[in-house]
C-alpha positions as CSV (number, residue, x, y, z in Angstrom):
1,X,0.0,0.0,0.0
2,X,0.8,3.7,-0.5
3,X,0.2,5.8,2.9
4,X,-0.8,9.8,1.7
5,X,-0.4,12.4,4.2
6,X,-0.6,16.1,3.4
7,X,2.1,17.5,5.9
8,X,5.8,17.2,6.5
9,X,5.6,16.0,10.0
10,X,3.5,13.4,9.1
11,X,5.9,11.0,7.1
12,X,8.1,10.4,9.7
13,X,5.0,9.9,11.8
14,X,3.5,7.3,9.8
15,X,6.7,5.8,9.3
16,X,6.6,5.1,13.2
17,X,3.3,3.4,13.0
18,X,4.5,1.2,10.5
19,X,7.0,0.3,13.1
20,X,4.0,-0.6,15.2
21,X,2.1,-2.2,12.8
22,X,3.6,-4.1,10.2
23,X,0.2,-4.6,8.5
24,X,0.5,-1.1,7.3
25,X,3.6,-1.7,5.6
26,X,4.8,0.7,2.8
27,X,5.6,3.7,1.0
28,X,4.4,7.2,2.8
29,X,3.9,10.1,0.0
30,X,3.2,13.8,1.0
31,X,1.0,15.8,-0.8
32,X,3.1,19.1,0.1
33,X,1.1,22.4,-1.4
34,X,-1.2,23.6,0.6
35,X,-4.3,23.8,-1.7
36,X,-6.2,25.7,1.3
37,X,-4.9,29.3,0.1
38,X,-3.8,30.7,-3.0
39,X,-4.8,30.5,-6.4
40,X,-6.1,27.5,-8.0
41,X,-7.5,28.6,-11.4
42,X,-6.1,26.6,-14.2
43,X,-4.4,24.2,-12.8
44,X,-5.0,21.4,-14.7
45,X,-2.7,24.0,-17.9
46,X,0.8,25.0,-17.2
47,X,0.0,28.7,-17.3
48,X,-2.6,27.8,-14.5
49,X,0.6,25.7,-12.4
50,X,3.1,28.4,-13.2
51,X,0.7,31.1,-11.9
52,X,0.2,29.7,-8.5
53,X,4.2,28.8,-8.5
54,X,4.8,32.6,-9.0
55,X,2.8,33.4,-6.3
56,X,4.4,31.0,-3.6
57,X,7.6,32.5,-4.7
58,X,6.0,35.9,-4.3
59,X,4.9,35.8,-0.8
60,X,8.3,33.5,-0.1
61,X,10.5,36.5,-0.4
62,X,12.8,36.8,2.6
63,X,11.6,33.8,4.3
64,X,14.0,31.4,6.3
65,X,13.1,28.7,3.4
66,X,15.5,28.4,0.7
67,X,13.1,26.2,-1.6
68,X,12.2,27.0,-5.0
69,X,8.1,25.9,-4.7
70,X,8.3,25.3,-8.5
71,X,11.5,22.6,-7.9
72,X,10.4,20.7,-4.5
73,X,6.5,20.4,-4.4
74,X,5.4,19.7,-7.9
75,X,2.8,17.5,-6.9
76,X,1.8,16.8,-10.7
77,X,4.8,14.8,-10.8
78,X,4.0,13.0,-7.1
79,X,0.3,11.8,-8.6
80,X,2.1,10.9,-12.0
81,X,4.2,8.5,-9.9
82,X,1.6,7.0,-8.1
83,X,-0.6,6.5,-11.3
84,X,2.4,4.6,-12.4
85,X,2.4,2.7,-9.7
86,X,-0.9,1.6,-9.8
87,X,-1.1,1.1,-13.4
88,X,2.5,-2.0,-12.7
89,X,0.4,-3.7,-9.9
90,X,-2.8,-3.5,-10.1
91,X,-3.1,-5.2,-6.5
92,X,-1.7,-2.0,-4.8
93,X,-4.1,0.3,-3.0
94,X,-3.2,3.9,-1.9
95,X,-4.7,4.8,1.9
96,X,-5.5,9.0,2.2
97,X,-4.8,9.7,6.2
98,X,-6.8,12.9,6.2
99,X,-7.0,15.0,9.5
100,X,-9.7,17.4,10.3
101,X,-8.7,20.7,8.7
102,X,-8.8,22.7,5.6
103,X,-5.0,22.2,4.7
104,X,-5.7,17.7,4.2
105,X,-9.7,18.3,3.0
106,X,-8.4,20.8,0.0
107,X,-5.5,18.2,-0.6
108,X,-8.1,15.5,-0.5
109,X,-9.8,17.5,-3.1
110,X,-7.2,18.1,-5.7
111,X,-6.1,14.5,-6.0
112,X,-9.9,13.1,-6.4
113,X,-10.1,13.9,-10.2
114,X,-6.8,12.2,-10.8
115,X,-7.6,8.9,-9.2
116,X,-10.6,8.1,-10.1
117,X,-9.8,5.3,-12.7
118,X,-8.4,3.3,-9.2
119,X,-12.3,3.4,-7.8
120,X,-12.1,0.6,-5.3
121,X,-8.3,0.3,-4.6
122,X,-8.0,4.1,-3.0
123,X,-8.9,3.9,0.9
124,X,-9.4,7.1,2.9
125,X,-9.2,7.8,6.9
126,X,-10.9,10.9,7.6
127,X,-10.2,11.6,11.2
128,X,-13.4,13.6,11.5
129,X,-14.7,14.6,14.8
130,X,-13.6,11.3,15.9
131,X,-12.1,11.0,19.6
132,X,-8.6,10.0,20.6
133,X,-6.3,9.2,23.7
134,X,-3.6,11.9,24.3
135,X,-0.1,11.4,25.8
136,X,-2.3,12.4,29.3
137,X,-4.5,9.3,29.1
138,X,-7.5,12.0,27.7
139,X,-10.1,12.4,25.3
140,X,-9.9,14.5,22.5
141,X,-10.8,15.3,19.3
142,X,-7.9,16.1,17.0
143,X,-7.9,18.5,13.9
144,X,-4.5,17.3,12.6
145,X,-3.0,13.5,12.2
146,X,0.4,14.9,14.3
147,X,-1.8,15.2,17.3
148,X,-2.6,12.0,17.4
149,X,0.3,9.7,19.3
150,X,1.8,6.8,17.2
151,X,-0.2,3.9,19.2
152,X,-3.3,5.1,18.1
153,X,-3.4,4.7,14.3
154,X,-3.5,0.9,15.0
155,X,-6.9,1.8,16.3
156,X,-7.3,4.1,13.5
157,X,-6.6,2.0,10.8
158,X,-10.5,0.3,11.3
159,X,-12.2,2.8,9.7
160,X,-10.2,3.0,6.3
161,X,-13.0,2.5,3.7
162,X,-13.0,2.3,-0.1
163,X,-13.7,6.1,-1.6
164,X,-17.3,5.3,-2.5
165,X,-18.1,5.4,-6.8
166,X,-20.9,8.7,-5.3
167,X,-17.7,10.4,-3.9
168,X,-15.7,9.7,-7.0
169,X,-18.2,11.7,-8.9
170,X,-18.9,14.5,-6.5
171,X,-15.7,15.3,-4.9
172,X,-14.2,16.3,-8.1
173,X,-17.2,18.7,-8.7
174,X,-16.3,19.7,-5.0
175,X,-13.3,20.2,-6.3
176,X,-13.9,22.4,-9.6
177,X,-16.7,24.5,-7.5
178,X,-13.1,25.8,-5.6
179,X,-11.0,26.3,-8.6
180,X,-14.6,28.4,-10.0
181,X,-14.6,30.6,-7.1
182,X,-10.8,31.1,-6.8
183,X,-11.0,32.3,-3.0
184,X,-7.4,33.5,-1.9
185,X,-8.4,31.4,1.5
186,X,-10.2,28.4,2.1
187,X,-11.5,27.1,5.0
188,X,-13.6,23.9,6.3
189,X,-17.2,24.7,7.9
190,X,-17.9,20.7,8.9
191,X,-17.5,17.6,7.4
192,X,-16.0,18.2,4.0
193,X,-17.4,21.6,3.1
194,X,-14.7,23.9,2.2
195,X,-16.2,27.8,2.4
196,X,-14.1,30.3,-0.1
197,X,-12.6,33.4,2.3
198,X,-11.2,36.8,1.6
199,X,-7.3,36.9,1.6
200,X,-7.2,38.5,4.8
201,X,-9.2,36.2,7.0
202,X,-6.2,35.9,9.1
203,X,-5.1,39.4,9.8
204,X,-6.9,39.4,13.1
205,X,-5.5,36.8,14.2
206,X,-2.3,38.9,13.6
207,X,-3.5,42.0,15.1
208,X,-4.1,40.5,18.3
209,X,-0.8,39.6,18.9
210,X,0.5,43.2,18.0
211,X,0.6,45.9,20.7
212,X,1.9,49.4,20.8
213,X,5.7,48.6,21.2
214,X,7.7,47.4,18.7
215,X,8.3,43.9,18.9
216,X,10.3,41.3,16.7
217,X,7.7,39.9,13.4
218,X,9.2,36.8,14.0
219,X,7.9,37.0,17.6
220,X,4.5,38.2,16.2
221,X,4.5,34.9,13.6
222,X,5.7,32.9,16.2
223,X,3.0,33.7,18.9
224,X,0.1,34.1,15.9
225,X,0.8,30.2,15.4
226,X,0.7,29.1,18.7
227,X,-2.3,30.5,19.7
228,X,-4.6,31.1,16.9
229,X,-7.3,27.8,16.8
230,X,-7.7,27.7,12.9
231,X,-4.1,27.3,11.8
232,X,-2.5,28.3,8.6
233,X,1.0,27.9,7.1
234,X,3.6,30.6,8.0
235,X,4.6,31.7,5.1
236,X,1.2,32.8,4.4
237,X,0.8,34.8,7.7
238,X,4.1,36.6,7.2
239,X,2.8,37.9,3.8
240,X,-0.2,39.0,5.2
241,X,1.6,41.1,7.8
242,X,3.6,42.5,4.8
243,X,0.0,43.3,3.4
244,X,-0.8,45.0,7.3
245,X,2.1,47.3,7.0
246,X,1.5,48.1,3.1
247,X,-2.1,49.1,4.0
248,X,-1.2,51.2,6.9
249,X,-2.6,48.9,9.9
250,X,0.9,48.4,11.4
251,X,4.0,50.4,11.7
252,X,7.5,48.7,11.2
253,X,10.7,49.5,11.2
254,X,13.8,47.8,9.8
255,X,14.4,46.2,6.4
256,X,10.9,44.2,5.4
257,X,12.4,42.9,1.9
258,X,15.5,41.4,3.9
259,X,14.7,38.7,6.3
260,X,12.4,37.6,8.6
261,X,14.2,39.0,11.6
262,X,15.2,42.3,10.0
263,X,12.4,44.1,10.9
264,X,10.1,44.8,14.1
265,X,6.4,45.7,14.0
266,X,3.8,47.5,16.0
267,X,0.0,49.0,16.1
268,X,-0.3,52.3,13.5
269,X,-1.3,55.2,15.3
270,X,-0.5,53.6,19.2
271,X,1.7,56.8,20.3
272,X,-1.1,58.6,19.3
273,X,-4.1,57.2,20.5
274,X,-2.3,56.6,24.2
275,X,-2.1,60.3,23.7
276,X,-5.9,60.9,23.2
277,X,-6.4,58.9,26.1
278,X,-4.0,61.1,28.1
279,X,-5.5,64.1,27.1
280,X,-9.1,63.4,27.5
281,X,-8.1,61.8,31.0
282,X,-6.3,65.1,32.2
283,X,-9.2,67.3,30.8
């Protein structure tokens, strides 16, 4: 079999519940765009592919990653490799670990239309609002396959079930309804329904974590990340706090086209409105 997670941490972690469960045994593939924002129109051209490339490398400027998007996540040439695979032994099945989020549901989405001529032989675990054990001996209810400790995906591995014929032929409309509405963010609203958002659904998440004194950007990604509930990618948060300062909702000082670190942030207008405060308190 062929295990397919969408996110980096996850192949070393199904790796170690191979090591549990020998049953499972085989190749893990990562699906390793994140479908969930950016543009998707065209995708199936290369103007379409080279479009959404440009903009990774866009809103990758000055990042700590040294990866050329259009050189280390082709996924085109990922699904072209498993379709080959298929196509030699036609007793292999692929198994789609999918946890509860927007990032694995949109990834889900994207690689629906190109295996549909395996109907039968392509499992999926959806991990969807389903409860698990944590390192603490609690319940919980997980939103991504990392949060879930090793042990348990011998437990999980139950409820892989064939994708149904129904799904293959309305998941890939699923899928064309997103590529139609070419939302810059995407996000899951239950089950498998994926809502189209305005690019800056996640600038208030940033805005909280900004005050009135100047603080590091990285700080502000950093503590965005930690505490924010519906997550997104970095790199996509540190563009939209380039956006932030561009539009005037956050002052910064320090070289923004360098680095990361090379620049520090704050609220627009704090000097002034702590001022107004002042004023109106003394009056």
């Amino acid at each position: 079999m062929v295990h397919i997670v969408f996110n980096e941490s996850e192949v070393d972690l199904m790796k170690q519940v191979i090591e549990l469960d020998e049953t499972l045994a085989g190749e893990v593939v990562q699906i390793k765009d994140d479908f969930a924002v950016g543009p998707l129109a065209a995708l199936d051209t290369e103007e379409g592919w080279q479009a959404r490339v440009d903009w990774w490398r866009n809103i990758s400027q000055g990042s700590p990653y040294t990866i050329e998007p259009d050189g280390n996540f082709d996924d085109r040439k990922t699904v072209q490799d498993l379709q080959s695979k298929m196509e030699a032994d036609p007793a292999l099945e692929i198994w789609i670990w999918m946890g509860q989020n927007q990032h694995d549901v949109c990834g889900y989405y994207w690689l629906m239309p190109q295996l549909r001529a395996y109907e039968g032989r392509v499992m999926v675990l959806y991990m969807n609002n389903l409860p698990f054990i944590n390192e603490k001996g609690q319940i919980f209810y997980p939103s991504w396959l990392h949060e879930i400790q090793p042990r348990e995906f011998t437990k999980a591995k139950k409820l892989a079930r064939p994708v149904t014929l129904s799904e293959f032929e309305i998941d890939p409309d699923e899928w064309r309804k997103m590529v139609e509405e070419n939302a810059m963010v995407r996000m899951l609203e239950g089950g498998k329904k994926i809502a189209g958002k305005d690019a800056s659904f996640y600038d208030n998440e940033l805005v909280k974590n900004i005050t009135g004194e100047w603080q590091k950007a990285t700080r502000i990604l950093t503590n965005t990340l930690n505490r924010m509930k519906i997550k997104t990618g970095d790199i996509f948060l540190m563009w939209r706090m380039k956006e932030l300062i561009t539009n005037g909702k956050i002052e910064v000082t320090g070289e923004v086209n360098k680095g990361w670190k090379d620049f520090d942030v704050k609220l627009a207008g704090a000097k002034q409105a702590e001022a107004s405060v002042s004023e109106e308190a003394t009056n």
